[in-house]
C-alpha positions as CSV (number, residue, x, y, z in Angstrom):
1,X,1.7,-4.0,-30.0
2,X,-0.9,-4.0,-26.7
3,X,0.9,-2.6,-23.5
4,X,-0.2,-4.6,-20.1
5,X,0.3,-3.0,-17.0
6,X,0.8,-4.4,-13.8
7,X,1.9,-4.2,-10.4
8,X,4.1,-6.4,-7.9
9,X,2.6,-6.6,-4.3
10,X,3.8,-8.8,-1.1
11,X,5.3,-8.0,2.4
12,X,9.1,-6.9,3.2
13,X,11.9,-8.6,2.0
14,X,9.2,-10.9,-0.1
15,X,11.1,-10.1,-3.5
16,X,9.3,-7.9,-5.3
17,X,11.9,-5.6,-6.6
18,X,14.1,-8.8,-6.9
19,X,11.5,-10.5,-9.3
20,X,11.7,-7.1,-11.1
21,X,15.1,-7.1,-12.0
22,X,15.6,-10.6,-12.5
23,X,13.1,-10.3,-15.4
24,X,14.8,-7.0,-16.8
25,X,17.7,-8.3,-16.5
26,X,17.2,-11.9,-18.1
27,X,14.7,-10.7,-21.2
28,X,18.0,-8.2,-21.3
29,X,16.3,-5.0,-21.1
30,X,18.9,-3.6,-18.5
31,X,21.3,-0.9,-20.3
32,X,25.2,-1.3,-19.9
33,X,25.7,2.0,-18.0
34,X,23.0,0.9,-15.7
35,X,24.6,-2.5,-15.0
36,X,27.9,-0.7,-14.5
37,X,25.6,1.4,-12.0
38,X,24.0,-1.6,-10.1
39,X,28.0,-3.0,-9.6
40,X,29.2,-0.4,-8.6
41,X,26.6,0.2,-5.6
42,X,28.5,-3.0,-3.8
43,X,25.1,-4.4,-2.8
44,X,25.3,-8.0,-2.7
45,X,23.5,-11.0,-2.5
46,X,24.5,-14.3,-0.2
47,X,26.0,-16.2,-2.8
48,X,28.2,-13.0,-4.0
49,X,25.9,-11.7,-6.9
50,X,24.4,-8.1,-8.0
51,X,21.2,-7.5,-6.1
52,X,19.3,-7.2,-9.0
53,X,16.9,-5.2,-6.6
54,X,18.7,-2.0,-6.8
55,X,17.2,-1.8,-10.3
56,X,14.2,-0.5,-9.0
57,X,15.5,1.6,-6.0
58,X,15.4,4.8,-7.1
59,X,15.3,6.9,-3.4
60,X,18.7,6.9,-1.5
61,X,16.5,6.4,1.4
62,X,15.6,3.3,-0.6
63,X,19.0,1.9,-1.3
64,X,20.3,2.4,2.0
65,X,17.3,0.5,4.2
66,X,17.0,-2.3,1.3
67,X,13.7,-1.2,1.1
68,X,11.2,0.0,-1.4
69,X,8.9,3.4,-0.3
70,X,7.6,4.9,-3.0
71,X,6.2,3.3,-6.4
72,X,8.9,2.5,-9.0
73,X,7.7,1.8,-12.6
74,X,9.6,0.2,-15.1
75,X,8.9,-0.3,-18.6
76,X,10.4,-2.9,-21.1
77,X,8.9,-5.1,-23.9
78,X,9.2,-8.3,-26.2
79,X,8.7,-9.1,-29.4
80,X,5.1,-9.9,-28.3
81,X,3.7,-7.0,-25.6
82,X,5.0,-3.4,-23.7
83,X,5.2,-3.9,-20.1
84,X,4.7,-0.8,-17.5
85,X,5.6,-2.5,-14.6
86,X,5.0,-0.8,-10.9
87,X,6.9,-1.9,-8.0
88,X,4.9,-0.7,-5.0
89,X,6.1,-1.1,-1.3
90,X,5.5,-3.7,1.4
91,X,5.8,-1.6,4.4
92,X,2.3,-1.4,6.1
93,X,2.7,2.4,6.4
94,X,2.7,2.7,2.4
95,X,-0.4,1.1,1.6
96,X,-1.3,4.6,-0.1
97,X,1.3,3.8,-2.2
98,X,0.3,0.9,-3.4
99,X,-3.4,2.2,-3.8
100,X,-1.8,4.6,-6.0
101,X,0.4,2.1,-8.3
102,X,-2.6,-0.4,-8.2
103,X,-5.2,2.0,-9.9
104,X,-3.9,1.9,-13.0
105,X,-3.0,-1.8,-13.5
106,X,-4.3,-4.4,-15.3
107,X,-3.1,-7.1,-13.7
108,X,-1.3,-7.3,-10.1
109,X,1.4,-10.0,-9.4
110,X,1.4,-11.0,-5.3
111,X,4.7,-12.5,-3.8
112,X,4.6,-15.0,-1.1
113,X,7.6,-16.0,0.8
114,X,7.3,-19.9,0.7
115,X,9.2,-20.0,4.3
116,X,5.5,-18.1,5.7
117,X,3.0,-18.4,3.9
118,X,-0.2,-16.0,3.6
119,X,0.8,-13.2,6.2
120,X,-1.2,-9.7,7.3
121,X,0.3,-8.1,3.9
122,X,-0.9,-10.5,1.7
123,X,-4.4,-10.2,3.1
124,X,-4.1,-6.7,2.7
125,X,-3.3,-6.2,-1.0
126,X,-5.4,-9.0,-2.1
127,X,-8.3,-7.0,-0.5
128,X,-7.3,-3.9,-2.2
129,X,-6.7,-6.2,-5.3
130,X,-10.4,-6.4,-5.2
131,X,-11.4,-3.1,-3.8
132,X,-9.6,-1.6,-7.1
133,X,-11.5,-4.2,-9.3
134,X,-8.6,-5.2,-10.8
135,X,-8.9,-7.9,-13.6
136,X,-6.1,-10.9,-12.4
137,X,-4.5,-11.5,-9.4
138,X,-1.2,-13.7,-10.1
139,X,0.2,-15.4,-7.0
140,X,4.2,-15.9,-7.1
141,X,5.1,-17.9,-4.3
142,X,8.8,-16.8,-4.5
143,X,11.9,-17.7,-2.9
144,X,11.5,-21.8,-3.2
145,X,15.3,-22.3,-3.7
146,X,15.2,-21.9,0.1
147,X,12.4,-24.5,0.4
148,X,14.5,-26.9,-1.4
149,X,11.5,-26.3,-4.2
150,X,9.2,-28.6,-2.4
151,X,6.1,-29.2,-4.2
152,X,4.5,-29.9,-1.0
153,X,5.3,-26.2,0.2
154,X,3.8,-24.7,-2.8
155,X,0.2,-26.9,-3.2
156,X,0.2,-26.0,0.7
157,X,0.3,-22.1,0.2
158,X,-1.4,-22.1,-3.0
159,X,-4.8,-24.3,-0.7
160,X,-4.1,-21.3,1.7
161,X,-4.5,-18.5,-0.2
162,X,-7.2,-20.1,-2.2
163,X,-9.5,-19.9,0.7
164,X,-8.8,-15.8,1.2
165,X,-9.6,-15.6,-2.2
166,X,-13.0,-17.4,-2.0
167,X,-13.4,-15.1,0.4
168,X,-12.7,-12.2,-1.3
169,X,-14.5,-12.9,-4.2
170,X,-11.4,-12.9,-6.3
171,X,-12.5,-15.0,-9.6
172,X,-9.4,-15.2,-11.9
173,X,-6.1,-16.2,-9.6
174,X,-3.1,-17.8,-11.4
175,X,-0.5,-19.6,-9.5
176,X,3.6,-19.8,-10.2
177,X,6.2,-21.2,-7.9
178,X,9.4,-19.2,-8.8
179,X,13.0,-18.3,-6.7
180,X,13.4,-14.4,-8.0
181,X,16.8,-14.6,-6.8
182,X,18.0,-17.9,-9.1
183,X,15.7,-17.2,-11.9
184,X,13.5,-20.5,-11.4
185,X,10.7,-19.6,-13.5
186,X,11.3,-15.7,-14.2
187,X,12.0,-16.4,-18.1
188,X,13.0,-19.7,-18.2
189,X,11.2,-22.8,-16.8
190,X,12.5,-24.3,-13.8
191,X,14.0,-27.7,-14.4
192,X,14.6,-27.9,-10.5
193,X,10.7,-27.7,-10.1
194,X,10.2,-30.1,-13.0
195,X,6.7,-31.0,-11.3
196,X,5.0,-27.6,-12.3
197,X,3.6,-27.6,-15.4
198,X,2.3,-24.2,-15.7
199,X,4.2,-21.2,-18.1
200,X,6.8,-19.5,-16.3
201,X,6.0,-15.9,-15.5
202,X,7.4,-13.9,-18.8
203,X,5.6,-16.7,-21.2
204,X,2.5,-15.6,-18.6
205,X,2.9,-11.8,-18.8
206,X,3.3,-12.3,-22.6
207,X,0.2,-14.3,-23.5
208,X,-2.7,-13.3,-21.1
209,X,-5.2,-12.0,-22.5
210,X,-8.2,-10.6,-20.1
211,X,-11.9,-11.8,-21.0
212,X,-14.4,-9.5,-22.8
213,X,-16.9,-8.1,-20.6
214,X,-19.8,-6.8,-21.1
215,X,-19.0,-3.3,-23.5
216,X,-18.8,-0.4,-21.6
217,X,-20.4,3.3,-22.6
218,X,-17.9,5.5,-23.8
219,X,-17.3,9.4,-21.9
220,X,-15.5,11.8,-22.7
221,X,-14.7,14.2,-20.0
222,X,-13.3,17.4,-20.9
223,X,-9.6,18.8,-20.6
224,X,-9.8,22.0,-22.8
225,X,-12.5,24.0,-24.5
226,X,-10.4,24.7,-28.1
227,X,-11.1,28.3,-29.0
228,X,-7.7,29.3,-31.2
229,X,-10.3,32.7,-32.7
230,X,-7.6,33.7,-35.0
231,X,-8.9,34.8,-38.8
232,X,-8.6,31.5,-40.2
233,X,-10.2,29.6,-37.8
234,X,-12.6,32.2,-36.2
235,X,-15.8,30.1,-35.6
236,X,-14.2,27.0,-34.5
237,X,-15.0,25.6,-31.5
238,X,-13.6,22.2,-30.5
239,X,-13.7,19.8,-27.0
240,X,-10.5,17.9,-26.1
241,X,-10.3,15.5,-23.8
242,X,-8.9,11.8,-23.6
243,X,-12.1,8.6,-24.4
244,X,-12.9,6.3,-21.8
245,X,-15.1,3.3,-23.1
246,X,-16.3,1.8,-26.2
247,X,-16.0,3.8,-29.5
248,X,-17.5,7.2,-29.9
249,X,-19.0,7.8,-33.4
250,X,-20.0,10.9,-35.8
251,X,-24.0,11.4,-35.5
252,X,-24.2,10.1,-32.2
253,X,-26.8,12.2,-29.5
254,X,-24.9,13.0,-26.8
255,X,-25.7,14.7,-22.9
256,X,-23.4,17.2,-21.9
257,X,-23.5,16.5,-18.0
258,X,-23.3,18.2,-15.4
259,X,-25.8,20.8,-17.3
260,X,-27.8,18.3,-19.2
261,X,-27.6,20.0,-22.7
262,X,-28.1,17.5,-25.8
263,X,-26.2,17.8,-29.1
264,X,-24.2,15.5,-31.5
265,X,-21.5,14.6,-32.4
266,X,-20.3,16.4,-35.8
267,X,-17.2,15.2,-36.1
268,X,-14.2,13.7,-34.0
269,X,-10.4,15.4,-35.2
270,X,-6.9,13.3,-34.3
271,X,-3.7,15.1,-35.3
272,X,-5.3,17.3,-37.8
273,X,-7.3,14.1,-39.6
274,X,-10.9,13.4,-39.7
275,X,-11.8,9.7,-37.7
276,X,-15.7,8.3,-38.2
277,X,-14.8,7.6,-34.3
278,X,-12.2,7.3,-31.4
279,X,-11.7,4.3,-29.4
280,X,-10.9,4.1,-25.9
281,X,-7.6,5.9,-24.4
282,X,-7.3,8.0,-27.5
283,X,-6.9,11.8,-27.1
284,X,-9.0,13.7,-29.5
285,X,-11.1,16.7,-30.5
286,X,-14.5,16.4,-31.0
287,X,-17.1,18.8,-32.4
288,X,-20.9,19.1,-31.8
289,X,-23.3,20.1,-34.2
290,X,-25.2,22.4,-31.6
291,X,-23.2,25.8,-30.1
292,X,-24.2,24.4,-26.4
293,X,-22.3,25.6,-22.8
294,X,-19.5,23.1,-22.6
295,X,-16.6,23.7,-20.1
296,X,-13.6,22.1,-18.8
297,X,-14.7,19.5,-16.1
298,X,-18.0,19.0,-18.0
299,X,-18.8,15.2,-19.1
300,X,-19.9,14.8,-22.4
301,X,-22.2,10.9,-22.8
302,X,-24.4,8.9,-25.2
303,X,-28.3,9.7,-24.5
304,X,-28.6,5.9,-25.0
305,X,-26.4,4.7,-21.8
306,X,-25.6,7.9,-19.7
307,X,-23.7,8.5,-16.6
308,X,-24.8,9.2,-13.3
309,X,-25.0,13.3,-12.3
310,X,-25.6,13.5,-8.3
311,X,-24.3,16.2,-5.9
312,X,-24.7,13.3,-2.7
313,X,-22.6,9.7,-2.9
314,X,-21.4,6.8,-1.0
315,X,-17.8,5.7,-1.6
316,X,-14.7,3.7,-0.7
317,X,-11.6,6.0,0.5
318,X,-8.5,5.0,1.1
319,X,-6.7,8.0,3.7
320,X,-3.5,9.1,2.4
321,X,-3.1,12.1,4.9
322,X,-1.0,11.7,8.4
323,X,-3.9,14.2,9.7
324,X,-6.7,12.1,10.5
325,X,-10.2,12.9,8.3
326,X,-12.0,15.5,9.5
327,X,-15.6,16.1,8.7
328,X,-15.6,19.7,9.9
329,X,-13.5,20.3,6.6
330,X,-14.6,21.5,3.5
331,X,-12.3,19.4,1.0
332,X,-12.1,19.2,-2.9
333,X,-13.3,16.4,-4.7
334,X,-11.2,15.7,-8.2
335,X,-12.8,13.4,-10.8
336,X,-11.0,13.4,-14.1
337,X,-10.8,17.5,-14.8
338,X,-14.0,18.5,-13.0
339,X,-13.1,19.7,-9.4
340,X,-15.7,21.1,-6.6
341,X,-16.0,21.6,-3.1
342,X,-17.0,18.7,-1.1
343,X,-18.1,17.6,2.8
344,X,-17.9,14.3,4.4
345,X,-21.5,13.9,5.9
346,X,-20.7,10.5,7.5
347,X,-18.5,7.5,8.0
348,X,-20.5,4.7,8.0
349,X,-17.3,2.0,8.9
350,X,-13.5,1.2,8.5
351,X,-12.8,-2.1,7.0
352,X,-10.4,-4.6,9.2
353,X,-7.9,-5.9,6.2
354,X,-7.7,-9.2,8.0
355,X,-10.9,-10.7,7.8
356,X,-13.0,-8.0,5.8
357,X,-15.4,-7.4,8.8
358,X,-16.7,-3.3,9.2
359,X,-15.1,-1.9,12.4
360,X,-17.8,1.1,13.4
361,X,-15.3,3.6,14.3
362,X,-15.3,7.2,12.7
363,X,-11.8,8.0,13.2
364,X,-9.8,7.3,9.6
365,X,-6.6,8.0,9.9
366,X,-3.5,7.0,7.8
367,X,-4.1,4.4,5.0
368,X,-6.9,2.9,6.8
369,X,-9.8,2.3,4.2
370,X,-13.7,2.6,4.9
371,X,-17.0,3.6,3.6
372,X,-18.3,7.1,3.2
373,X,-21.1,9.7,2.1
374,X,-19.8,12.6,0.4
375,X,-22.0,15.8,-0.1
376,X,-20.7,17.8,-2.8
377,X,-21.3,21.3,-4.1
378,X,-22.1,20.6,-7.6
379,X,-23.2,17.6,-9.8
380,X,-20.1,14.4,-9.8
381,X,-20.8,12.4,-13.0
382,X,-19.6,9.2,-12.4
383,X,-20.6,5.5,-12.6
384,X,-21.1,2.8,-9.9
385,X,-17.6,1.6,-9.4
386,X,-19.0,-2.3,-9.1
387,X,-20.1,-1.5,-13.2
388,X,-17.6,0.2,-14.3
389,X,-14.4,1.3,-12.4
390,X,-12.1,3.2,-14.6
391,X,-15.2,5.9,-14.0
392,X,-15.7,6.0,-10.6
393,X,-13.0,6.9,-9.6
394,X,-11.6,10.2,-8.0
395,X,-8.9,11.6,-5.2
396,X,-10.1,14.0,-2.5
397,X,-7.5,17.2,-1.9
398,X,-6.9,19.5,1.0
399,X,-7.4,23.0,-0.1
400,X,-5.7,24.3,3.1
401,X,-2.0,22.2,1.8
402,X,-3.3,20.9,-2.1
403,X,-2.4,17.8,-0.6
404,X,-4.0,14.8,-2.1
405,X,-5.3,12.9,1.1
406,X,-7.9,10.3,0.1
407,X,-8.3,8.4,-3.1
408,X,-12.1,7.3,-4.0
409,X,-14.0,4.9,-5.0
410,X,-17.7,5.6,-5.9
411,X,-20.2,2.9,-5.2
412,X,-23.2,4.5,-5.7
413,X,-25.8,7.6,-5.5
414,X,-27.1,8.6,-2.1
């Protein structure tokens, strides 16, 4: 059974964490003490019911504003697919939040209050919808009990937001008018919107299926050099680490990047059995026929479609820190389990989440996003994030705090 993840996006009071819990709660995947739980909280809605909300409030600060700050994953399935669901917040101030929940989704699901239409926060995370490269955008245009479910109101925002996404360049958008609170179109189709046609959202969640794309090289970056040197096992030397990318395969020549060593691969070990080769997300030892350097943090590749190895880059950031960037500062660079020291050279622009235009000022300070050139100590092996995005990918830490301040998008060598 495939897992899809995906995340919930939209301004304040939109609904998110209400859409969240109406589906957990009417696919019954909400357990009896946590019921008991959510009742006993004495949040309320208008008409006298349990804010289903509360499901996914986990911080006190949380339940007592009505408000979601930090990410809040869930996780439930059907007979048909696993869910991991993130809820991430709508506050302005938490965009790094939602940065954080969106980089490992799938798919991300953006609420719209019918009563306003596209507002500043739905510009926002559709831009980072397409920063992050994610694969679909699904629009819910929620709370439509309280437009008396007007088709009018939804073909109205659903023209709206089709223009932002032109502009974006966001291909694959889905539309579904749904009230969170009364269930229209959560599980069950709607028969007080009787004029959309569409799936309602579970029936969605449960039968997308994302396009093949073009098939991406597999790398294998690794987590631990396996060196047990006890008597049974005194020559064996394995590599673990976790597959990104198409399927690795005995007998294949492989680069070992940074360093640039070649060997291949002798054989591939999962849970003490022998594979003829790993597919992506599996977590695996592998063996090379050559006794080469290999250490943690080191990038092993086919020769036939290898990574990028370069010391200077260009890259998106999203600032995480309440300091402001400072390019007086050495910082760390983190990509997968390599680590090295790293400058910012220069800062060529913010980006104004409005309308997408560069704003030329070098001051990036909380959650504001911009473009980069990163000088590093030693060789990043990445890939351009436009080609391949789970690869480009890395966070940018304070050595002086270990704070994580920036998370990164690589476009491209310098």
């Amino acid at each position: 059974m495939d897992i899809l993840k995906f995340i919930t996006a939209g301004s304040v009071d939109d609904g998110k964490s209400t859409l969240i819990g109406r589906l957990l709660y009417d696919t019954d995947s909400i357990l009896e003490d946590q019921l008991e739980a959510i009742k006993k909280a004495n949040r309320k809605n208008d008409d006298g019911t349990v804010d289903l909300a509360i499901l996914t409030d986990g911080l006190k600060a949380e339940r007592e504003q009505g408000i979601t700050i930090d990410v809040a994953y869930k996780y439930f399935q059907t007979e048909k697919r696993k869910f991991i669901i993130a809820d991430a917040p709508g506050h302005i101030e938490y965009t790094r939040n939602m940065v954080t929940g969106a980089s490992n989704s799938d798919l991300i699901i953006i609420l719209i209050d019918a009563r306003k239409g596209v507002i500043e926060q739905t510009k926002r995370h559709s831009f980072l919808a397409q920063l992050l490269s994610l694969k679909k955008v699904l629009v819910c245009i929620n709370k439509m009990d309280m437009v008396d479910y007007e088709q009018a109101v939804f073909e109205n925002i659903k023209t709206e937001y089709e223009k932002l996404a032109s502009k974006l360049n966001l291909k694959s958008v889905e539309y579904i008018p749904v009230s969170a609170l009364k269930g229209d179109n959560i599980v069950h189709r709607s028969e007080r919107m009787d004029w959309y046609t569409g799936e309602p959202l579970l029936s969605f969640l449960e039968s997308i299926n994302f396009e093949a794309k073009t098939p991406k090289p597999w790398r294998f970056p690794i987590q631990w050099v396996v060196r047990p040197q006890t008597a049974d096992l005194h020559d064996y030397r394995g590599y673990a680490g976790r597959l990104v990318g198409d399927n690795m395969r005995i007998g294949e020549e492989v680069y070992i990047l940074p360093g640039g060593a070649r060997s291949r691969i002798a054989s591939i070990e999962l849970a003490g059995e022998t594979l003829e080769y790993a597919e992506n997300g599996q977590s695996v030892i592998i063996h090379l026929t050559d006794d080469v350097d290999v250490s943690r943090g080191d990038t092993i590749v086919p020769v036939e479609q290898p990574a990028i190895s370069e010391k200077n880059l260009e890259a998106n950031i999203c600032w995480f820190d309440t300091k402001p960037l400072d390019k007086g500062q050495i910082y760390l660079l983190r990509n997968h389990s390599s680590q090295t020291k790293i400058k910012i050279e220069d800062i060529h622009y913010k980006i104004d989440v409005h309308n997408q235009e560069p704003i030329y000022d070098e001051t990036v300070s909380l959650n504001d996003i911009g473009k980069i050139s990163i000088k590093a100590a030693k060789e990043i092996v990445f890939d351009k994030h436009n080609l391949y995005p789970e690869n480009s990918r890395a966070i940018i830490i304070d050595p002086r705090t270990n704070i994580t301040v920036a998370a990164v998008m690589i476009l491209d060598a310098v």
